[in-house]
Each structure stands twice: as C-alpha cells, then as structure tokens.
N, C-alpha and C positions, 0 to 999 in steps of 0.2 A: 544271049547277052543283049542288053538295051545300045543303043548307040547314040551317044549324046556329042555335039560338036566334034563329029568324025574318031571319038573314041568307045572303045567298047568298054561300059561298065559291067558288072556281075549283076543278073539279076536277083540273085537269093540273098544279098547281102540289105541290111538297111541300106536307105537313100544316103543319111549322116556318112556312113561306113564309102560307099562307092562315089560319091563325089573326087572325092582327092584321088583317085582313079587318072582323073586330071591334069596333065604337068601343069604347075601352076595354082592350083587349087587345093590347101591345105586341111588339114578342120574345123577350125577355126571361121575361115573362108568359107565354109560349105554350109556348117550352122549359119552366118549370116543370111548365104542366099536362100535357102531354104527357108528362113524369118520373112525374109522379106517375101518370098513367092507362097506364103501362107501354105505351108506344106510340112506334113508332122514330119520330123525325122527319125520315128520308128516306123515309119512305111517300107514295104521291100519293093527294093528298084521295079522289078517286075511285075507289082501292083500297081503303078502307077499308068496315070489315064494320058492319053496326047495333051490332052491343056497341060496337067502336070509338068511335063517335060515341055513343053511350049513356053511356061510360065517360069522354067528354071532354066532357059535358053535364053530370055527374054530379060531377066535381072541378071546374068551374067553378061549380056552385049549394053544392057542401058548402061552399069557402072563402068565401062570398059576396062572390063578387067583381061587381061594379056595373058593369053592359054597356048598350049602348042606350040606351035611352028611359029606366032610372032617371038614369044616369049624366047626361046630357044635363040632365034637371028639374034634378039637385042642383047642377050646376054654374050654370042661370041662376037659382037660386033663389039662393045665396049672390051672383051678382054682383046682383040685384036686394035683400038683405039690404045690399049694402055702398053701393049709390045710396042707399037709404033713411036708412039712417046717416048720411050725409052725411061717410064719412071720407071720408081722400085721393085713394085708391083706386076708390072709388067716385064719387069726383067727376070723374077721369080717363075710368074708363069715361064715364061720362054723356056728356064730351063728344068724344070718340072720340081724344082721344088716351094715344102711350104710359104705359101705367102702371107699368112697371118701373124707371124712371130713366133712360130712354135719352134722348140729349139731342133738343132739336128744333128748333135752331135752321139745322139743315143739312137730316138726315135726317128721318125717321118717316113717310116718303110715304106705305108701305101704310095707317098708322094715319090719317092726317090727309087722304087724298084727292088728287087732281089739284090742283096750285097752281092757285090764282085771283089774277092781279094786281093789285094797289092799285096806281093811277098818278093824275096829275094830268090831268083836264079840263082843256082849250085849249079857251080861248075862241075864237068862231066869226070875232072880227074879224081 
C-alpha cells in the first residue's frame, strides 16, 4: 500500500479510484488535484513515481485543502460550538436525533437507536 499524507491508499486501484481513500477528499476533489498535478487518472497508485506523489502532496497543501485529523477537530469543534449555544441544531445533536428535518415519527432508526417499548405493567393477580 502507498502512503500518502499518513494514509494508506490501495496500490492496485487507479490514482482517480484511491484518492478519496482520504477523509476529506472526494471524487470530484481528486480529479481536480490530479488536473492540476498533471497526472493521468487511469494510472495505478502503485505505478506512480516519488515526483508523482510529491506533485499530488504539493497541490493538495498549496490549496489548503483540510484532510484528516484537521478536518475531523473542525467539524467536532463546530458541532460542540452549536450544543453549547444552545441552538436547534445543536440541541438535536445533543440528543442523538435527526437534525436535518427528517420526520421521526416513523423513521430515523439509525439516528434514534433500536426501538425500546413502552407498554403497560399487568398486574400479577
């Protein structure tokens, strides 16, 4: 496996293909840097030369584009900014459901967990 900015890509895979390998880096994203670092993206990761990988380390730190472990902090930083506020948003997070407007009177199982029933005690007589 290649190791690009402390992650391991697949080398059998196209360069297109293992980029988004990435946290932060999409497809989309990848064909750009790949354009810009003049690099075919039907190349397999593990045909590629040290400039290669020099040249597509080097167009992902000049755009500063936010991968990993920044990327990750700023995103729980902001959801941890919005519990503290006390908005909407933030009070959804908090308590693990949808935040986007999805309804949940049916749905939201991944968000909400395994049903737990409310039912009626029957007494033992």
């Amino acid at each position: 496996m290649a190791r690009l900015l402390g992650v391991d890509i697949p080398n059998e895979k196209r360069i297109e293909a293992s980029l988004p390998y990435i946290y932060g880096i999409g497809p989309a994203l990848a064909r750009k840097v790949l354009e810009q670092a003049n690099i075919n993206p039907d190349t397999r990761t593990g045909e590629l030369s040290t400039e290669q990988v020099g040249a597509i380390v080097s167009v992902i730190q000049a755009n500063n584009i936010v991968i990993e472990g920044d990327l990750r902090r700023d995103i729980q930083i902001n959801l941890k900014r919005l519990q503290q506020i006390n908005c909407y948003r933030g009070l959804r997070h908090r308590k693990g459901l949808p935040v986007r407007g999805q309804r949940t009177k049916t749905n939201a199982r991944s968000r909400k967990g395994p049903r737990r029933t409310v039912g009626v005690q029957r007494s033992k007589k």
